[in-house]
C-alpha positions in Angstrom: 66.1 42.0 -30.9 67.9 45.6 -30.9 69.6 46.7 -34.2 71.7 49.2 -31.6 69.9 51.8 -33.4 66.0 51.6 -32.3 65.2 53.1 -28.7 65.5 50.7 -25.8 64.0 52.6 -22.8 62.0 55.7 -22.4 64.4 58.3 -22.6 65.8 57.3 -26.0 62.2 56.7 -27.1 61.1 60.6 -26.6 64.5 61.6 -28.4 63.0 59.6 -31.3 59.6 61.2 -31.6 59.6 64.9 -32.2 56.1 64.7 -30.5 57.4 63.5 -27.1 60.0 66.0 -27.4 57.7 68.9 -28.1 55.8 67.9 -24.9 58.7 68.2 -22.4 58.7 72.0 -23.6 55.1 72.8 -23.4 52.6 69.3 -22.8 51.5 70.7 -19.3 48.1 72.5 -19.1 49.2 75.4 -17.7 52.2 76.1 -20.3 49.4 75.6 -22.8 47.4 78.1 -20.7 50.4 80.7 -20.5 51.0 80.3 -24.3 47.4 80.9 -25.7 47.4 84.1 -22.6 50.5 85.4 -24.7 49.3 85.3 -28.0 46.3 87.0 -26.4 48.7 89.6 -26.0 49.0 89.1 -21.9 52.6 89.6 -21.2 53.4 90.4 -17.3 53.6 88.4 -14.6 50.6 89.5 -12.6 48.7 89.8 -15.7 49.3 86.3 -16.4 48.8 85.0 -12.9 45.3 86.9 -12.5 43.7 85.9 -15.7 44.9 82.9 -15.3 44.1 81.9 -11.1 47.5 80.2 -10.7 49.9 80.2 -8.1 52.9 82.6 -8.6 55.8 79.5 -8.2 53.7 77.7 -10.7 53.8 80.4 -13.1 56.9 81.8 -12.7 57.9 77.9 -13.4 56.6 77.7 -16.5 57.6 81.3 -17.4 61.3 80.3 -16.6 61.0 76.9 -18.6 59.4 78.9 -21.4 62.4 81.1 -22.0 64.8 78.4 -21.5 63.5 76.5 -24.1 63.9 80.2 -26.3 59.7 79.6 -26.6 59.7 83.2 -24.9 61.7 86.1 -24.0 61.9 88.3 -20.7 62.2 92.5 -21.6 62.3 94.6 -18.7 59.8 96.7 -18.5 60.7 98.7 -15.5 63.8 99.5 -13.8 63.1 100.3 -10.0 61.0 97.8 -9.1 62.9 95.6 -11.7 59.4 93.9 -13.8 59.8 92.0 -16.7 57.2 91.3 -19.9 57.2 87.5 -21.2 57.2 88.1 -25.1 56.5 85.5 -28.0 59.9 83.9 -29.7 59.4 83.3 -33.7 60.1 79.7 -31.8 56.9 80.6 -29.8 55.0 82.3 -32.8 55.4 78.7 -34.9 53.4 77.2 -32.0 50.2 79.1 -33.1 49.1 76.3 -35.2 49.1 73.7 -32.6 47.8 75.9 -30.4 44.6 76.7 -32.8 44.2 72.9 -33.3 43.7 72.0 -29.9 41.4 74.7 -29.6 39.4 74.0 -32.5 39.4 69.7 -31.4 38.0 71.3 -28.0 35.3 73.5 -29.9 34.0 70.1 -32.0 34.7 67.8 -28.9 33.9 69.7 -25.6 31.7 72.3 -26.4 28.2 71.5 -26.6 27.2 75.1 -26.5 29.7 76.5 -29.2 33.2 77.5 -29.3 33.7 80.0 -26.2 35.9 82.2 -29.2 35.6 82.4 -32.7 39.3 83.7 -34.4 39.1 85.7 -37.2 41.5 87.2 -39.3 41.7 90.5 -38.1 42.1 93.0 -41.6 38.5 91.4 -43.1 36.9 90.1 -39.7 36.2 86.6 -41.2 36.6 83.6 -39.1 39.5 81.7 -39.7 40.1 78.0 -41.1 42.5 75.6 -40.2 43.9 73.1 -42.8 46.6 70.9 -44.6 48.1 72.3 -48.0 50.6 70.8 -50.2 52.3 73.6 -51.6 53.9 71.7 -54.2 50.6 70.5 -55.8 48.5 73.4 -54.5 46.0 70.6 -52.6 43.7 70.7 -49.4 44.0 67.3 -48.2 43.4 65.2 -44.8 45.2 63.5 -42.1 44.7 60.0 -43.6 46.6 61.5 -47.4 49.6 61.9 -45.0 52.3 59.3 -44.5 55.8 59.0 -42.6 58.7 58.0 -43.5 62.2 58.2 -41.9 63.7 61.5 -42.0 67.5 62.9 -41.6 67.2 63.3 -37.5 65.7 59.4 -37.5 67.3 56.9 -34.9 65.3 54.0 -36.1 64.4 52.0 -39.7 60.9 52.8 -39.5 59.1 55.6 -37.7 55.9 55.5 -35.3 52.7 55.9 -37.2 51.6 59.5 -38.0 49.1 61.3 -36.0 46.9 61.6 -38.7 46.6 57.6 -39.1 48.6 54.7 -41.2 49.1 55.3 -44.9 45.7 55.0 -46.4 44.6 56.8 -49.3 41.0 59.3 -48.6 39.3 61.5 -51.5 41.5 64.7 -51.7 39.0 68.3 -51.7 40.3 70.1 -54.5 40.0 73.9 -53.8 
């Protein structure tokens, strides 16, 4: 029975889920694809479309829905022909995080040789790690120490499960 508050089709289930919402913006490979090119540094359209091998409507698709959703930002470059450079958004720059996860769940999952690219952090040259922190208690912890609970942009009484799993309790590695 509806409450008139929980989602009743599809379209008021993705504006619940900041997930869902997230992946109308960039949840098709070859966003993903023109994302990781740019914070590779590859910022023009035939750049883009030759390291890439895609089709120039598709790209210039998903560079158009890219800076609509403010993820990135055209600069000319050049006046006469007019050419444009497709730059990272702070919006775009917070995505580096998702961006490194999926990466890193393809280097454990998918390749049985190795990763294909090691990130390091660029002043010392050590490889990088990825990980939770509570800042409040100074903590490493996993996805199962995480729980959800409603929060102030919440349309229903009790949110989908995290990610991470239900609410179960895991050892926490002190640093």
């Amino acid at each position: 029975m509806s409450t008139g508050r929980e989602p009743t089709g599809v379209a008021e289930a993705v504006a619940a889920c900041s997930i869902a919402r997230a992946l109308e913006v960039i949840g098709d490979p070859w966003t993903i694809l023109v994302l990781r090119d740019a914070f590779r540094g590859i910022r023009r359209f035939d750049e883009l479309r030759r390291d890439l091998g895609i089709a120039k409507p598709v790209l210039a698709d998903r560079l158009k829905r890219l800076v609509d959703a403010g993820v990135l930002r055209r600069e000319q470059y050049n006046e006469h022909p007019p050419r444009y450079e497709y730059r990272l958004t702070p919006k775009g720059r917070d995505l580096s995080p998702a961006l490194v996860a999926l990466m890193r769940w393809g280097d454990a999952y998918l390749s049985a040789d190795g990763p294909p690219v090691v990130l390091v952090h660029e002043p010392c040259g050590h490889e990088l790690e990825q990980s939770f922190v509570c800042h409040t208690c100074d903590q490493e912890f996993t996805p199962t120490d995480i729980a959800s609970r409603p929060g102030p942009g919440s349309q229903r009484r009790s949110p989908p499960p995290h990610p991470g799993g239900n609410r179960v309790r895991s050892r926490r590695r002190h640093a």
